[in-house]
C-alpha positions as CSV (number, residue, x, y, z in Angstrom):
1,X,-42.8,-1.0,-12.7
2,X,-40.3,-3.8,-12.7
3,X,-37.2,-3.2,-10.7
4,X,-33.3,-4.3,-11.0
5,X,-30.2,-4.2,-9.6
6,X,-27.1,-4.3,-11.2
7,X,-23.6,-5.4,-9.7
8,X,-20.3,-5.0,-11.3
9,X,-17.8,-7.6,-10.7
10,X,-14.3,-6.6,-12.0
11,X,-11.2,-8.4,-12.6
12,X,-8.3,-5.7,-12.8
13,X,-4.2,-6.2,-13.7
14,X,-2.1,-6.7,-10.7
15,X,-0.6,-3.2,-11.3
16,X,-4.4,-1.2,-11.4
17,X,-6.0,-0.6,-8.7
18,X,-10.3,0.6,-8.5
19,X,-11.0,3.2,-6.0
20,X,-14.0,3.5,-3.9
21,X,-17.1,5.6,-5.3
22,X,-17.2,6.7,-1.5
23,X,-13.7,8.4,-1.5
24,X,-13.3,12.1,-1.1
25,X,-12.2,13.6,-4.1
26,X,-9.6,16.1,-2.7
27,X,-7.5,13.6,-1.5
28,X,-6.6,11.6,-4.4
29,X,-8.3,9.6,-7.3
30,X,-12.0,8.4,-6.8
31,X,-14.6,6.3,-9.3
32,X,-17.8,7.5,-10.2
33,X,-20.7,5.8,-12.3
34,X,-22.2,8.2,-14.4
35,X,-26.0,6.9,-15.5
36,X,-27.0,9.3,-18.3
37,X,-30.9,10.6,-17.6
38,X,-33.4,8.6,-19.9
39,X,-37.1,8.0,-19.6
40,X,-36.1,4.1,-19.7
41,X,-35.4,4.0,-16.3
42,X,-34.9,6.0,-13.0
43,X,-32.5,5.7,-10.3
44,X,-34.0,4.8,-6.5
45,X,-31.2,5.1,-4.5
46,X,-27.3,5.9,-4.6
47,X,-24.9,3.5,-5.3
48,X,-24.2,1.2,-2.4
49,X,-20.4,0.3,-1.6
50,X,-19.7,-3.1,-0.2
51,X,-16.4,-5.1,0.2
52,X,-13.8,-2.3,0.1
53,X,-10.4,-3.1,1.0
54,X,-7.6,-0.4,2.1
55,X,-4.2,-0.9,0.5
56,X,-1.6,1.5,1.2
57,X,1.2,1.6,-1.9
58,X,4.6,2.9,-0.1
59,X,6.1,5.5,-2.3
């Protein structure tokens, strides 16, 4: 069994912002990957989050 790993690099407009797939839910907008169950592959671990940055919009 051959394995991979995939990393996303993503270039976003000034005015969008990505949140975290580590963010609690109840507290505002969060990102999730959703990997649809197939034979073809199986998942090993959760996704691992690296390189966040906080940014706080004033409102």
């Amino acid at each position: 069994m051959s394995k991979i790993t995939l990393k996303f690099n993503v270039q976003l407009e000034d005015t969008w912002k990505l949140y975290s797939t580590d963010r609690d839910p109840n507290i505002g907008s969060s990102f999730e990957f959703v990997f649809v169950p197939n034979e073809s592959y199986e998942l090993i671990r959760d996704i691992e989050v690296r390189g966040v940055k906080q940014k706080l919009d004033l409102v």
